[in-house]
ChimeraX commands (.cxc) that place a marker at each C-alpha (Angstrom):
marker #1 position 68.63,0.17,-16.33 radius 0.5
marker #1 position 70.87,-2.48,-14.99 radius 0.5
marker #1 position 74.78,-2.10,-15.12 radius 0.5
marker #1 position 76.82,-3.72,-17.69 radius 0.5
marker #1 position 78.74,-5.45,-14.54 radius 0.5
marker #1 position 75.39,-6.81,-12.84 radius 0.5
marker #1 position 74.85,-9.26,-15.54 radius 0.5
marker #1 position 77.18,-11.75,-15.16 radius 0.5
marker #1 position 80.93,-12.84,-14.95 radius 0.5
marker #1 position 82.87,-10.13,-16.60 radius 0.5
marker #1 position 85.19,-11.49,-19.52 radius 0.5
marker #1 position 89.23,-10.91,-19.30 radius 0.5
marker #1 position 90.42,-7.49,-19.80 radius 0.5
marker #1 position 92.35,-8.72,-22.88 radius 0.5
marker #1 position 89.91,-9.40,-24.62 radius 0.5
marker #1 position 87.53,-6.15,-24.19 radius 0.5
marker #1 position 90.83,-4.68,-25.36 radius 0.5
marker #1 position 90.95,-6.83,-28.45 radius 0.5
marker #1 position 87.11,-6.41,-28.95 radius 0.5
marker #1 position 87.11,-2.14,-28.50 radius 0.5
marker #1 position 91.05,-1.91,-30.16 radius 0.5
marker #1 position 91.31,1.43,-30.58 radius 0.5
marker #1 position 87.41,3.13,-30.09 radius 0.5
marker #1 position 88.46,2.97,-26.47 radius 0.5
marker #1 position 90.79,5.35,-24.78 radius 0.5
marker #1 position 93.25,3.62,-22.35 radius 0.5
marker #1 position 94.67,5.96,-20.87 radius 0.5
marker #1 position 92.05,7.07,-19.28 radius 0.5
marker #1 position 90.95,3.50,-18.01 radius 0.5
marker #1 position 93.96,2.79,-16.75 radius 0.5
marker #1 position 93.20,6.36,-14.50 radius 0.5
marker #1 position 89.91,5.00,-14.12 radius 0.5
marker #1 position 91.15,1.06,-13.24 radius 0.5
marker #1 position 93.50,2.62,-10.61 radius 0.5
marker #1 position 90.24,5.21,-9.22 radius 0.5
marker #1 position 88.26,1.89,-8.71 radius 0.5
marker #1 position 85.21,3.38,-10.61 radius 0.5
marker #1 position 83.96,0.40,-12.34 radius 0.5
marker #1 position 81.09,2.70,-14.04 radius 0.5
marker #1 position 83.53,4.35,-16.68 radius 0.5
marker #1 position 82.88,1.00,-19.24 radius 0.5
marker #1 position 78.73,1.69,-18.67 radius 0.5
marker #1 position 79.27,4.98,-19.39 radius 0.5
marker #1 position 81.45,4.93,-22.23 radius 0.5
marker #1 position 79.48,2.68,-24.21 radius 0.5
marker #1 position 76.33,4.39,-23.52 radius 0.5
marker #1 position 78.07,7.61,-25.42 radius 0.5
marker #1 position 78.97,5.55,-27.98 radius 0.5
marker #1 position 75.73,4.02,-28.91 radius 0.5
marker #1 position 73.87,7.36,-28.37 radius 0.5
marker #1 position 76.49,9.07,-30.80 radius 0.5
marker #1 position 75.94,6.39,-33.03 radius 0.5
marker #1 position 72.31,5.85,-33.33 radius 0.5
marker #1 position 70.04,9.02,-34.15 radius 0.5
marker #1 position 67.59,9.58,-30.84 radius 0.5
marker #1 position 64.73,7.89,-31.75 radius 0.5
marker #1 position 62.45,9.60,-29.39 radius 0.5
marker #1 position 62.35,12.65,-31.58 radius 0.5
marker #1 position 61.73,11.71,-35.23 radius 0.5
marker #1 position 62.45,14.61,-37.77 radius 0.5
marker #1 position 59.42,15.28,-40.39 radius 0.5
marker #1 position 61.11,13.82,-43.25 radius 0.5
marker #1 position 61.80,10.65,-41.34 radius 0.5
marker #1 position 58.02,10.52,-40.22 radius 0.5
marker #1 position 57.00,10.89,-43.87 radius 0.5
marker #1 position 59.26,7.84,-45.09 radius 0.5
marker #1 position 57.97,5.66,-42.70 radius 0.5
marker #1 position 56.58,2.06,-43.93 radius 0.5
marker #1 position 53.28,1.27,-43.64 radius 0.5
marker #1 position 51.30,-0.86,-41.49 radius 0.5
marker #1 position 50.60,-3.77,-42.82 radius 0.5
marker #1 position 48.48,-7.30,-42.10 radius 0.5
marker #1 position 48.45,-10.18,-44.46 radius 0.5
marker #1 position 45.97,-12.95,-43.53 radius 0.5
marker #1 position 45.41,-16.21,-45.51 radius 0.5
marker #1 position 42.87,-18.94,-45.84 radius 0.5
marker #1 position 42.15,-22.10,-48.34 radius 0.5
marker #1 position 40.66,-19.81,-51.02 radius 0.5
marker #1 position 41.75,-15.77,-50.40 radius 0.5
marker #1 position 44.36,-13.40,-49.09 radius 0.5
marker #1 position 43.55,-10.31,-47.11 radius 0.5
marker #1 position 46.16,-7.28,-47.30 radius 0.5
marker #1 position 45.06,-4.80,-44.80 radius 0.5
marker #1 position 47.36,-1.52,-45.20 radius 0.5
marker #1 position 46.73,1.42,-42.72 radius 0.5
marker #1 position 47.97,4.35,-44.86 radius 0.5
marker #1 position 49.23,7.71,-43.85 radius 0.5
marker #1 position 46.94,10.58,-42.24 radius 0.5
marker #1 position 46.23,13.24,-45.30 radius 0.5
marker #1 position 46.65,10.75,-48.17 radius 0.5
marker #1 position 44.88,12.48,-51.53 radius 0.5
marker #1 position 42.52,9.40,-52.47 radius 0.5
marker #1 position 42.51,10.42,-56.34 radius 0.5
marker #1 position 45.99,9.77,-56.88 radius 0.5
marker #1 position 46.42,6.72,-54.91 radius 0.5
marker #1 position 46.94,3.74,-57.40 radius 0.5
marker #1 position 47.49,-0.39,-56.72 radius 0.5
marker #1 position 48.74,-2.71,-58.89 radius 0.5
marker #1 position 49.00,-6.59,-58.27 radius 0.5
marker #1 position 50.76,-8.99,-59.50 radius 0.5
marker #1 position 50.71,-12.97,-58.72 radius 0.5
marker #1 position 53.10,-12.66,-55.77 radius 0.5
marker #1 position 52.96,-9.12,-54.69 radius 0.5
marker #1 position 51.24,-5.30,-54.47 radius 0.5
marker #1 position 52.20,-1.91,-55.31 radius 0.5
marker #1 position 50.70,1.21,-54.01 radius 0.5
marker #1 position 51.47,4.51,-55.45 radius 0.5
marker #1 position 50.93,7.49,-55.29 radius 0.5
marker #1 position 51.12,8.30,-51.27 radius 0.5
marker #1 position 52.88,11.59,-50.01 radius 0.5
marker #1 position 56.33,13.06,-51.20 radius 0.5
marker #1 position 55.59,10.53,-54.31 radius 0.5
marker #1 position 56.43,7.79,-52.59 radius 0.5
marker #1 position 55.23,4.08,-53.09 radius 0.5
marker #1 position 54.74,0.57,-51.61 radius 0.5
marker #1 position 55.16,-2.69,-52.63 radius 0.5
marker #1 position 54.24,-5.90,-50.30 radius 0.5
marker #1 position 55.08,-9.32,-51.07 radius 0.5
marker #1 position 52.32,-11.58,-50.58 radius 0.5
marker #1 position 52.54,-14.66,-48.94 radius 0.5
marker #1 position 51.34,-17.01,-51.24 radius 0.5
marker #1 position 50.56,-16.77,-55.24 radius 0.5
marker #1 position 47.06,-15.30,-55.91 radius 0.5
marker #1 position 45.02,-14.25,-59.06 radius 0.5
marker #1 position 45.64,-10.55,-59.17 radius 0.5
marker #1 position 42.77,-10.15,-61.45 radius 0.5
marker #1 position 39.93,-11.12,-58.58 radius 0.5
marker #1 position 41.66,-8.46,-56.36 radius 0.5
marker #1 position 39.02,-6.21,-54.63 radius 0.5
marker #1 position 40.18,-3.09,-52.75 radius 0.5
marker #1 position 38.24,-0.65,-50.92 radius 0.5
marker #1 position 39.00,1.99,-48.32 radius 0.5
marker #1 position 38.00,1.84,-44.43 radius 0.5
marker #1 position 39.07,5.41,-42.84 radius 0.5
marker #1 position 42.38,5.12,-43.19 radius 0.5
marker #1 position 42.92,1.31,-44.04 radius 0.5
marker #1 position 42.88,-0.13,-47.25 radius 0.5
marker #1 position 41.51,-3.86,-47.63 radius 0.5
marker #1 position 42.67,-5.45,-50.48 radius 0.5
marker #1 position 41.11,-9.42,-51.14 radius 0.5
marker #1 position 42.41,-11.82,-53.79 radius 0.5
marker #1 position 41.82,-15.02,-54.90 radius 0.5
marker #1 position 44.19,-17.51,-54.11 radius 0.5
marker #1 position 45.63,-19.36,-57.09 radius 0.5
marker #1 position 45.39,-22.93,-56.93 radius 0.5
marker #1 position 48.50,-25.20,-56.97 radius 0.5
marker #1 position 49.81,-26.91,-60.12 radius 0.5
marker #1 position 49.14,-30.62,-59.72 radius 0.5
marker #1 position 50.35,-31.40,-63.52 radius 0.5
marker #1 position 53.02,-34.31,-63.07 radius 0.5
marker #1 position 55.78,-34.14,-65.33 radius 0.5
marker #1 position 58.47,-37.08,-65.72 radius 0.5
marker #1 position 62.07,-35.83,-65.51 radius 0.5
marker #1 position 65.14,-37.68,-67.79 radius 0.5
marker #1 position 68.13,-38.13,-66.07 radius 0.5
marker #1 position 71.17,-37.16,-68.16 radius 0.5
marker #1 position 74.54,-39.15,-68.20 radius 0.5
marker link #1:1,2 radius 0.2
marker link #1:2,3 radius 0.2
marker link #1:3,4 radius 0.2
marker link #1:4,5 radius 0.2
marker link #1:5,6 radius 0.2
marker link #1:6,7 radius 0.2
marker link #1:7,8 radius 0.2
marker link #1:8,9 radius 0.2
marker link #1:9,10 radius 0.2
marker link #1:10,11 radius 0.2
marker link #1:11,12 radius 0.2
marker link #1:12,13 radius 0.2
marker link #1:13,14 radius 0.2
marker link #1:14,15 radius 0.2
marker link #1:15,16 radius 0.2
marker link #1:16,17 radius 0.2
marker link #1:17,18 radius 0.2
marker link #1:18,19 radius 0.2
marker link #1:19,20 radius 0.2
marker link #1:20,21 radius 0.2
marker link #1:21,22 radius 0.2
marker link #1:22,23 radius 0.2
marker link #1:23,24 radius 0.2
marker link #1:24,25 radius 0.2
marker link #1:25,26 radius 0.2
marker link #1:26,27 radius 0.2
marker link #1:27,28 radius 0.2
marker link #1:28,29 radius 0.2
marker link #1:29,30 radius 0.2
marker link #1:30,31 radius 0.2
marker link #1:31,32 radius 0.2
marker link #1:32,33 radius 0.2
marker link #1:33,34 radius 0.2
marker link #1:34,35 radius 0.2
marker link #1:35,36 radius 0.2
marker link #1:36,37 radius 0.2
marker link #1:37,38 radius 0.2
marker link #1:38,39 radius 0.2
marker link #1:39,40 radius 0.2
marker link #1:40,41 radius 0.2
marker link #1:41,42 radius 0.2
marker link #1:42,43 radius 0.2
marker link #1:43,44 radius 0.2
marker link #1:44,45 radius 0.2
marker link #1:45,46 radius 0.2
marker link #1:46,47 radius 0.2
marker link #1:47,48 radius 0.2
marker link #1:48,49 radius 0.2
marker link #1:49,50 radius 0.2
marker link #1:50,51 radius 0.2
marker link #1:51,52 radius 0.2
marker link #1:52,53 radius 0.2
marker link #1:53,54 radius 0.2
marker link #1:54,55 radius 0.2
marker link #1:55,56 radius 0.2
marker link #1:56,57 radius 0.2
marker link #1:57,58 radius 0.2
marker link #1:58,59 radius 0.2
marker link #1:59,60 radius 0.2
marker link #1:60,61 radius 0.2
marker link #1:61,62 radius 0.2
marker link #1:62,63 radius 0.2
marker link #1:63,64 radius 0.2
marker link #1:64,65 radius 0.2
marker link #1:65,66 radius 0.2
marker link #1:66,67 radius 0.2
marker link #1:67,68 radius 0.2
marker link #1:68,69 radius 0.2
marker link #1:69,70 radius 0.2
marker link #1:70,71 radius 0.2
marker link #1:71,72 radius 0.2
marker link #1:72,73 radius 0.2
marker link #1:73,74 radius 0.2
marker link #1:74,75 radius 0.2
marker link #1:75,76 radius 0.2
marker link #1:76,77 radius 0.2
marker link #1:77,78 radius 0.2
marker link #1:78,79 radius 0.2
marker link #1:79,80 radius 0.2
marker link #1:80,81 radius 0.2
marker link #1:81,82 radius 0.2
marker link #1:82,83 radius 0.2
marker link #1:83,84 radius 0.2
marker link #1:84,85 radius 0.2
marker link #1:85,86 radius 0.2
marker link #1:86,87 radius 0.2
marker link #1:87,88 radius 0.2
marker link #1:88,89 radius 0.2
marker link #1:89,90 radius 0.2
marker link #1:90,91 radius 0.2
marker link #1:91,92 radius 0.2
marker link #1:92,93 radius 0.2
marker link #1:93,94 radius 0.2
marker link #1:94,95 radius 0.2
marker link #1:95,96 radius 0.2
marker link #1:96,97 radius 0.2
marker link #1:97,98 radius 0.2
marker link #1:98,99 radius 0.2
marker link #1:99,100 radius 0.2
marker link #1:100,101 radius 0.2
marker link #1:101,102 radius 0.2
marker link #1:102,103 radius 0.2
marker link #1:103,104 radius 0.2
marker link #1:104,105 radius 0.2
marker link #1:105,106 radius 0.2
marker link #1:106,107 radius 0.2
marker link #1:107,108 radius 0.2
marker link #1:108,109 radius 0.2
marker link #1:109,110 radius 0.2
marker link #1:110,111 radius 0.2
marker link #1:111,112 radius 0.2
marker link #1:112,113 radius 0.2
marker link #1:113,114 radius 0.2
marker link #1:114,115 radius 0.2
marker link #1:115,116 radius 0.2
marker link #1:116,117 radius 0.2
marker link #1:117,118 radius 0.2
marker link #1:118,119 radius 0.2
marker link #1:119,120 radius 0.2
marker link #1:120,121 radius 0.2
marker link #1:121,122 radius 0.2
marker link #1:122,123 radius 0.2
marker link #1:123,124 radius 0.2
marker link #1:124,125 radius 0.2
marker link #1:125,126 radius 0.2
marker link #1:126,127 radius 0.2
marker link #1:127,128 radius 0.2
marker link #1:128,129 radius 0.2
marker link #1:129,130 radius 0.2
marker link #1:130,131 radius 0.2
marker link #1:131,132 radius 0.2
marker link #1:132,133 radius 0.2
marker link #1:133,134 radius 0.2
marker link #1:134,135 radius 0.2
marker link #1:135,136 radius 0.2
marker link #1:136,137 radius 0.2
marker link #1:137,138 radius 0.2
marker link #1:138,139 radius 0.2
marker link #1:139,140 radius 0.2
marker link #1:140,141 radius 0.2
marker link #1:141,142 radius 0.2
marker link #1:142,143 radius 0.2
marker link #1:143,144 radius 0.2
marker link #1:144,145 radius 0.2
marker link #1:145,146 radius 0.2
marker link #1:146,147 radius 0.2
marker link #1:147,148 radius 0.2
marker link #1:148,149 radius 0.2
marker link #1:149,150 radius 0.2
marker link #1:150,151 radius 0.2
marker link #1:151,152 radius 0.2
marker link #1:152,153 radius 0.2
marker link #1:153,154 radius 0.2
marker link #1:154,155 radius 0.2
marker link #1:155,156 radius 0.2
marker link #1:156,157 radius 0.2
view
């Protein structure tokens, strides 16, 4: 990983000071600023984002189980395709979708969680066809067609 200081021209002083206020302690970079270690800012701000952010390299179990699910929307002239890859160990029987004209729910998946996806376009949600692949769900509507009805608009004074 490259240094914050290999990137580019470094802006003034004053102004990381005004940008940091008081996260950053100064007394210690004015110790560090008379050292000559220029690798105190790198450092610092490397604890500070790692404090910050949870370490995403080890997920807990609840966090695993909240996760979103994959999802692919494709769409032609006359359907949608919803392709959902759902969650290892999902109980089939209770898994439920509804559709609406602009969107999907799925219920039912673990920890009694559910889904909804906005579709793309407006579809008929009563020509929706799902069926289950493994562990992807394909779900294919009808698209509904647009309203070409012309209507004349008044002007109001």
């Amino acid at each position: 990983m490259s240094s914050f200081f290999d990137s580019g021209p470094l802006p003034d002083f004053k102004e990381i000071k005004k940008w940091l206020g008081k996260e950053l302690p100064w007394e210690l970079v004015e110790q560090w600023d008379k050292a000559k270690n220029d690798t105190w800012l790198n450092d610092f701000i490397q604890k500070l984002m790692n404090s910050v952010k949870p370490d995403a390299k080890q997920p807990s179990a609840e966090t695993a189980s909240h996760k979103p699910l994959r999802i692919d929307i494709s769409k032609s002239d006359k359907y949608v395709n919803v392709s959902l890859w759902l969650p290892p160990g999902v109980p089939i029987k209770e898994l439920r979708v509804f559709a609406t004209p602009d969107r999907i729910k799925l219920t039912g998946l673990p920890n009694d969680r559910s889904q909804t996806v906005k579709l793309p376009v407006l579809v008929l949600p009563r020509s929706g066809k799902a069926e289950l692949k493994g562990e992807r769900m394909l779900v294919r509507f009808r698209r509904r067609p647009a309203q070409r009805d012309e209507v004349e608009l008044f002007l109001r004074e």
